[in-house]
Each structure stands twice: as C-alpha cells, then as structure tokens.
C-alpha positions in Angstrom: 134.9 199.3 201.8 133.9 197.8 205.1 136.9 195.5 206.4 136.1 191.4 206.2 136.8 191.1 210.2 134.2 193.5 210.7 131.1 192.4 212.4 129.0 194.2 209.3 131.0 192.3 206.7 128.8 190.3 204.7 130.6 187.2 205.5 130.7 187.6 209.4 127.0 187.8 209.3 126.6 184.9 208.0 129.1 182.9 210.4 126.9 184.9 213.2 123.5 183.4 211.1 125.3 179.7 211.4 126.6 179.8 214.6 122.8 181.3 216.2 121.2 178.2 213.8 123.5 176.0 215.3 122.3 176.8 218.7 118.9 176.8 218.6 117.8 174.2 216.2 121.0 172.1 215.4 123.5 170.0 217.3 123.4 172.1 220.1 119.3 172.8 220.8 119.0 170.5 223.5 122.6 170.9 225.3 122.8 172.6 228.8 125.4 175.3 227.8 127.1 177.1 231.2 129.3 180.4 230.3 132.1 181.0 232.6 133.9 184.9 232.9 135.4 187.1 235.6 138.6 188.9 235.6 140.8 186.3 237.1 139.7 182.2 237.4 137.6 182.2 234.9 140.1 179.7 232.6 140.9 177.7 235.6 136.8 177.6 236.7 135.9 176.4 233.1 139.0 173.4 233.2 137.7 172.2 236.6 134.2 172.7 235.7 134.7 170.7 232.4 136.3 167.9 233.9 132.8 167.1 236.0 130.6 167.5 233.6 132.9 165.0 231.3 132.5 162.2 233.8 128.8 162.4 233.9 128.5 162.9 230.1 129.4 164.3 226.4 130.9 167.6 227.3 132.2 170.6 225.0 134.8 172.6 227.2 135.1 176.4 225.7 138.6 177.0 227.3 141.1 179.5 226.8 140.0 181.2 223.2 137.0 182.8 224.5 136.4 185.7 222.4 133.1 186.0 220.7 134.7 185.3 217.2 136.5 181.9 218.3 133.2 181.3 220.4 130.8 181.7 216.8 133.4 179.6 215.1 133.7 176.6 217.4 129.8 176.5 217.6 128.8 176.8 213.8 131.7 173.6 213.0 129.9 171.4 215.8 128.8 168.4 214.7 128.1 166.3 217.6 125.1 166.6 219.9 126.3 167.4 223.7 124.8 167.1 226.8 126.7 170.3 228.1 128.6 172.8 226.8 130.9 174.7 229.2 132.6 178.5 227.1 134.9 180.3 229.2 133.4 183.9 227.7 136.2 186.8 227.7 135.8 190.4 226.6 138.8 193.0 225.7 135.9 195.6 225.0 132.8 197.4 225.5 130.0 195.5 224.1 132.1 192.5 223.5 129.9 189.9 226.1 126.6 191.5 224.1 128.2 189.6 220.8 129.0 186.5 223.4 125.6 185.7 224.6 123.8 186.1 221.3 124.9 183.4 220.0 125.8 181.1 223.0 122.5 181.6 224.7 123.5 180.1 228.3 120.9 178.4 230.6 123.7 179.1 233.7 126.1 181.7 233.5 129.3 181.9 236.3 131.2 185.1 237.3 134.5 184.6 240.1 136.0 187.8 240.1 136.0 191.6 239.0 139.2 193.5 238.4 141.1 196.1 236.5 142.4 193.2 233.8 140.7 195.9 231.2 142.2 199.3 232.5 142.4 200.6 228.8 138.8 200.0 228.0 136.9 199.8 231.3 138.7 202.3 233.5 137.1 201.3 237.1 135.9 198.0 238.6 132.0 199.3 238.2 132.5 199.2 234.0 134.2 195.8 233.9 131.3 195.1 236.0 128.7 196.4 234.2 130.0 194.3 230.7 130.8 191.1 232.3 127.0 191.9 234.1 125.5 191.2 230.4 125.9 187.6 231.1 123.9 187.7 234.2 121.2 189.6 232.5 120.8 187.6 229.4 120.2 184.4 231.1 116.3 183.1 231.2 114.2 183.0 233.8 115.0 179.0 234.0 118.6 179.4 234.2 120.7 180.0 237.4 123.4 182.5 238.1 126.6 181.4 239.8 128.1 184.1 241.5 130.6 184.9 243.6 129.6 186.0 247.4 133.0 187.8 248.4 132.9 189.6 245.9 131.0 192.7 245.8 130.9 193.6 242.5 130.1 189.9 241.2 127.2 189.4 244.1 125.5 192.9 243.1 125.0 191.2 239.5 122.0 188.9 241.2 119.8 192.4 240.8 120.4 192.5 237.3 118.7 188.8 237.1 115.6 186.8 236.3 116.9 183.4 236.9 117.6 181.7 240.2 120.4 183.0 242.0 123.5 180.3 244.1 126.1 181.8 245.3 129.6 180.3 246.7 132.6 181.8 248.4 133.9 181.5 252.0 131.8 183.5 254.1 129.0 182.0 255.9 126.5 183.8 253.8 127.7 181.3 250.5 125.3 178.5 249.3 128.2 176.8 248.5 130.7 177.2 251.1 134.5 176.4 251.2 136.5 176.1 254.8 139.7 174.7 256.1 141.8 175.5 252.7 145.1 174.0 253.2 147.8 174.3 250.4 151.4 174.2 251.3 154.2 172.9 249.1 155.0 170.1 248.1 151.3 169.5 249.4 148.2 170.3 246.9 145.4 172.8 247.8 142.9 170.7 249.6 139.6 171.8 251.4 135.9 171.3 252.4 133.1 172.0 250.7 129.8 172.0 251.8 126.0 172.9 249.9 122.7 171.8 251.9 124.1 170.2 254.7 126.0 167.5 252.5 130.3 167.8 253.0 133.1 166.7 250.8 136.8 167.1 250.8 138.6 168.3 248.1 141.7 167.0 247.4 144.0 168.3 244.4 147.2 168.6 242.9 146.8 172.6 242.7 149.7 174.4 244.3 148.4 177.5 247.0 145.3 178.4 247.5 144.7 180.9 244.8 142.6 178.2 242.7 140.4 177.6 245.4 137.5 180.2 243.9 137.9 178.7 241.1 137.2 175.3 242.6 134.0 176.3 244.4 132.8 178.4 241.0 133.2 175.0 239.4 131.3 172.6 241.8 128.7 175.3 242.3 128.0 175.4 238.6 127.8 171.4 238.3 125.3 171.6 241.4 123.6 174.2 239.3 122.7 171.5 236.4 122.0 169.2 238.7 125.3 167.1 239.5 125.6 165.6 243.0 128.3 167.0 245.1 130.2 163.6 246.0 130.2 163.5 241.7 132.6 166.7 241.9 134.5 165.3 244.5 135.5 162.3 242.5 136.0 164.4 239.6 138.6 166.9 241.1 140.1 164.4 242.9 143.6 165.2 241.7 142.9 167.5 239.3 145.8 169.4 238.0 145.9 173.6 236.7 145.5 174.2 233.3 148.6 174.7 231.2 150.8 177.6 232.2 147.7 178.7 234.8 150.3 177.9 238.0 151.2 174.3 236.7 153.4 172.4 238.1 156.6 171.2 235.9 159.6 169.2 237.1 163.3 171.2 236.0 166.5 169.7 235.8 168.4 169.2 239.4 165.1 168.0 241.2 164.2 171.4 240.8 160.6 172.5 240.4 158.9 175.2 237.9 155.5 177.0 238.5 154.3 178.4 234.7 152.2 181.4 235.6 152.4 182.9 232.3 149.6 184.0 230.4 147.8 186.4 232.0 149.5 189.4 234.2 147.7 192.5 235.3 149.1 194.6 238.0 146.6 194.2 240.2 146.9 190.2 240.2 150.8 190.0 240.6 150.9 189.9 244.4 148.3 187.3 244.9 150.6 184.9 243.0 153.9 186.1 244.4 152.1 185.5 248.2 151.8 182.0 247.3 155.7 182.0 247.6 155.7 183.0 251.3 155.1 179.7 252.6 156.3 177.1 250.6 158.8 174.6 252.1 161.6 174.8 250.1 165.7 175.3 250.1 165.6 177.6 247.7 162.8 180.1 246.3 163.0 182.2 243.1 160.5 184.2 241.2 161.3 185.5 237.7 159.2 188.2 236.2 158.5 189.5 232.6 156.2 191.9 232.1 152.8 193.1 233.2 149.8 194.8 231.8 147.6 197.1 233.3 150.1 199.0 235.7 147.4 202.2 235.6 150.3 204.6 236.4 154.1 205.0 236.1 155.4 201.8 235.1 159.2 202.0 236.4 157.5 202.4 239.8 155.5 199.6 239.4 158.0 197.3 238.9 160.5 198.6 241.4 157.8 197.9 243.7 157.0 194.1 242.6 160.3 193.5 243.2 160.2 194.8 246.7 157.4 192.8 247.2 158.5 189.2 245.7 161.8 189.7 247.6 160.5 189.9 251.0 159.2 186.1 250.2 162.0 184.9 247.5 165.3 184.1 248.2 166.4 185.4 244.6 164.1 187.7 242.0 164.9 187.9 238.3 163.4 190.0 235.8 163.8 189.5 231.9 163.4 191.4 229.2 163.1 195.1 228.6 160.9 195.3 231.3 164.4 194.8 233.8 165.8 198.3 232.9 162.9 199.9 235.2 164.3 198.0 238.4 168.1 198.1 237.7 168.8 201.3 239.9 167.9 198.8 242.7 171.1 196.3 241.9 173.1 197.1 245.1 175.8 195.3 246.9 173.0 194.2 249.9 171.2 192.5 246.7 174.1 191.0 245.6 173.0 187.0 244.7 169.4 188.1 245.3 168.1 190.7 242.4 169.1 189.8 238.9 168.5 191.7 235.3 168.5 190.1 232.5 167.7 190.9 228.9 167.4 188.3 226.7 165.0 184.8 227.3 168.2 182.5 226.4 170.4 184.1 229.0 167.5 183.9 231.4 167.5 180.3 230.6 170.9 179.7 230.9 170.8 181.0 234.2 168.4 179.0 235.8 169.9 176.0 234.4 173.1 176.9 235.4 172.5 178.0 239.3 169.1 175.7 240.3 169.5 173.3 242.6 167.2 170.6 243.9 163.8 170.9 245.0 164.3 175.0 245.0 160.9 176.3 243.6 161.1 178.5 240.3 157.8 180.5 239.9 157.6 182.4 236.4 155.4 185.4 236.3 154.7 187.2 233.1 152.2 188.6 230.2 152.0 186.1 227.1 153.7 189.0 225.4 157.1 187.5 225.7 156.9 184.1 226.1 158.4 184.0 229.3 157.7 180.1 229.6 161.0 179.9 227.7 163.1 180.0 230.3 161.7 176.2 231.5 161.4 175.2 227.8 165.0 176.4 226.5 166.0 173.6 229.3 164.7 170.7 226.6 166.7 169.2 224.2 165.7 170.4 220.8 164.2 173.9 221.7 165.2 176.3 219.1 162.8 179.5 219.1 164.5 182.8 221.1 163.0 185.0 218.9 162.7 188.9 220.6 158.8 189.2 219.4 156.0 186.3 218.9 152.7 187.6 218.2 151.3 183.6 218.6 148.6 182.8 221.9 149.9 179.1 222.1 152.1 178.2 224.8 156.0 177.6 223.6 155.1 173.5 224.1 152.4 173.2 221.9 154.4 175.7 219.6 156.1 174.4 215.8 158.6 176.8 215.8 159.9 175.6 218.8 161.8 172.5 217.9 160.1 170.6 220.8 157.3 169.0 218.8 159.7 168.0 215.9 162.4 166.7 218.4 159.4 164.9 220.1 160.0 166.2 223.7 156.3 167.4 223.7 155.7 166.3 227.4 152.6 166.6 229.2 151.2 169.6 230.3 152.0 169.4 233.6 154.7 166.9 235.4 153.9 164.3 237.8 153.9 166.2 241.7 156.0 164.4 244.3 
C-alpha cells in the first residue's frame, strides 16, 4: 500500500495537479514569483527581500516552511492575485529542489551561500551545489539569476543558466556591490550599496555583520524585478532579523538577548560566535545547545566551540546533553567562566539569576531543544520545560507554552536602544 505522504499517493498528485493549476492559469499566472535558497541567509534574504517588494505592492512572502510540500500547499489555497511572490525554497534531500521548481516556476531565482548544512545527504559542498543548482537551471530564458560573487560554488551556477545573470557580494567584480560594513553593538549593521553608478546607505537594526549577504541578496533581487535602489533603501531602513535569526530581545536587568536558534550546523557556529569579539559590552555570554552536522567526532567538536566562544566571551554555557562532551574541560582556571548545565529550567534560572545590565546573552543552538527557553522561561506565565518537542514554531508563538494564554506574546523582537 503506497503511504498517503508519498509523492505517488493518489491524493498528493492531486495537491501537486492544484498547486501547478494554481500557478499557471489561476491567482498566481501573472505574479512575478522570486525563489530564494542557499545554505545559510536564505530565511533572512527572503524577510528583507519581502519587506521591499511589500512597499511597492501586494506581496506573498514564502518564509521559513520552505519545503516543497508546505510550498504546494500555500500555493493551491491562494486566493488573492499578487504582484510578487517571494518562497524561501529549502531541500533536506536529493531531488527535493526538482519537486520545488515544478510547481513554483520562478522568473528570478537567488542563491547566498553553499555549505555542509546537509552532510547526511550531500556529503561535499559540490552535491549541495549541484541540488540547490536546479533552481538556476529551471529558470527561463526571461528570468535573472541572483547569485552570489564570493562565493565560488554559488557564482559557477551562472553556467548552468539561460537567463540573465547579476551578481552581488563585496568584491569589486559584484554588480551589486556592498562596502564600508559597519556593525558594532549597541550599533546596527549599516553599509553602502552601490549598482550602476547609483549609491545608498543602508541603515538597520541588524546586530554584526553576518546579515549583510543577505542584505545585498535582497536589494539585488528587487533590482532584478525592476525596483529602484533608493526604494530598498527606504524599505530596509530599520529593518529588524527575522524571529530567532540573531534577533534582538530585551532581558530582565537591562540585559540584552540575541535568539540564534533555529538553525546550527558545525560549519556556521563560528561566524556567529565572531560576532561576539567586538561588541561593547560589560559582560558577554554565549550559551550553546546543540549542533548538527559536526561530520566527525562530536565530543571533539564541542570541546572545541567552546575553546573558540571563550577566547571572545566572558562566560560560555552549554545546556543539555550536549554539555557532558565538554565537561572534562571544568577546571579551576575556568572557574566563573565555563558552565554545564542539563536541563533548560536550570539554564534559565541561571541567567536570570547572575545577568546584569546591558551584558549581551547570545543563544546558539539547533531547534532540536528549544533552546530559546532560556529567554522565554524569564516571562511570567511560561510553563513548557518539556525534555523533547518535535514542534518547528518558536517557544513565543507556541500554545503549550503558557505565554499566549497568559498574554505576554510580545513582539518578535524588542525595541534596540
């Protein structure tokens, strides 16, 4: 009996049927649809990108649950017509983007970066590069490709292409080219952009200047439908991260807390912990959960994480079961600096019990564990310490948590100094 999630099921051809129908003759046969992917900034490209095509028009923005199967369900329930249509496209999976673009059909497609998020099912950069490739190659000879110049793997995809090729970046080879990046706490990332002569200055509420890709992937793909750059100027003016993508959230004591946790393969890690090096504050702590895609021994891995985020941090905590691979480092020299801890609540109850203010809490981790606990356990009403949660949603926006019924939902991201 062939399963009913299978893509041969009788009722998933149909929703595949729908969604295709949708696309080419329904609500959606006259929208410019972009496709976002890469292995990192692809979530944060779509959320800036989305918020400039919004202000010049009816938008649809794809972010976040960007398998095929969410894609094909979101498209065959539209019922409005859009002028664009922005889908953050992920895969998990050979073959995955092939079931992606057959339905969505982009006119532009946008790649930031290639990495070993998919170690499992891709092995080297060159496979995840050849899937997320399939985007490049199915888009018509009218479309344009967005890709990223310093990156090798993402620039080589422009061969694989029949549509116009822009590329952006930081080198002086990039169509659309970013300079003078400045982004240090309590300041926001802020930096030029320039395409055909024309310059603007981006000024955001980002913190650090690992968004900045993200930023260029997004005004690159607006100039690619034909948005003026001074429009994506106004339009990011301020902008903030997406939810638990680095967003920024006010603690108690004045202290400050930087969500990072969604998305944590190996290879990504020290990017985000750099961002810690320079940040002005009296106190700087990173607290880590667990990563995915370690490609080797993981109690090495994590022992050497922890050597990394304490050459930057004043103290480094890891929670969960992950902590037993780094405890043979708890010496008397790291005494006040290296912490273990096994359960989320005590985690909590440790940051509220020892921040002070304007110290600068940055939480690192897979979704796996809900490690975004730790700032939400600090509400009033939270409830949910559970040891396993299989849900995608972010502890906020959860039921279970207690938050929404106690009505401290607050907004995604708290007002920056």
């Amino acid at each position: 009996m062939i399963s009913k999630d299978s893509p041969y099921h009788p009722r998933q051809i149909l929703r595949k049927i729908r969604a295709i129908v949708t696309r080419r003759f329904g609500y959606l046969a006259k929208t410019e649809i972009l496709a976002v992917t890469g292995s990192c900034g692809k979530t944060s490209a779509t959320h800036f990108l989305g918020k400039i095509l919004s202000d010049c028009g009816s938008c649809y923005v794809g972010v976040h649950r960007n398998g095929a199967k969410a894609i094909r369900k979101n498209m065959r329930k539209m019922r409005t017509p859009y002028r664009y249509l922005v889908q953050e496209a992920g895969i998990a999976s050979p073959g995955d983007m092939k079931k992606i673009v057959s339905v969505l059909m982009p006119h532009v497609g946008i790649v930031t970066t290639i990495g070993l998020d998919h170690y499992t099912s891709f092995r080297t950069l060159e496979g995840t590069a050849a899937e997320k490739g399939l985007l490049i190659e199915s888009l018509p000879k009218t479309g344009v490709a967005v890709l990223n110049v310093d990156d090798p793997h993402v620039l080589a995809m422009g061969q694989r292409t029949r549509a116009k090729v822009m590329t952006y970046g930081f080198s002086e080879q990039a169509e659309v080219r970013g300079s003078d990046v400045r982004a240090i706490w309590p300041e926001g990332l802020a930096m030029t952009v320039t395409y055909q002569g024309e310059s603007i200055r981006l000024e955001t509420a980002l913190f650090g200047d690992l968004l900045a890709t993200s930023l260029l992937a997004a005004v690159a793909g607006a100039l690619a439908v034909g948005i003026p750059l001074a429009q994506c100027g106004v339009s990011l003016k301020g902008v903030k991260s997406f939810p638990s993508r680095l967003s920024i959230h006010q603690g108690p004591g004045g202290s400050w807390f930087l969500k990072d946790t969604v998305k944590a393969p190996y290879w990504s890690v020290p990017k985000v912990v750099a961002l810690m090096k320079d940040v002005a504050a009296p106190r700087k702590t990173i607290v880590f959960g667990s990563f995915s895609d370690t490609g080797g021994a993981d109690s090495r891995r994590y022992r050497a994480m922890a050597r990394q985020a304490l050459e930057v941090a004043d103290r480094v905590v890891f929670v969960g079961d992950k902590s037993a691979y780094v405890r043979k480092m708890l010496t008397p020299e790291l005494e006040n600096r290296l912490f273990t801890i096994d359960s989320m609540e005590s985690a909590c109850r440790f940051l509220a019990e020892s921040c002070v203010e304007n110290e600068v809490v940055l939480l690192k981790s897979n979704s796996d564990i809900h490690l975004e606990r730790t700032f939400c356990g600090l509400k009033d009403g939270f409830r949910c310490w559970k040891e396993t949660c299989k849900r995608k949603i972010d502890c906020e926006t959860c039921s279970e948590s207690g938050l929404l019924v106690a009505g401290n939902l607050s907004d995604s991201q708290s007002e920056k100094r």
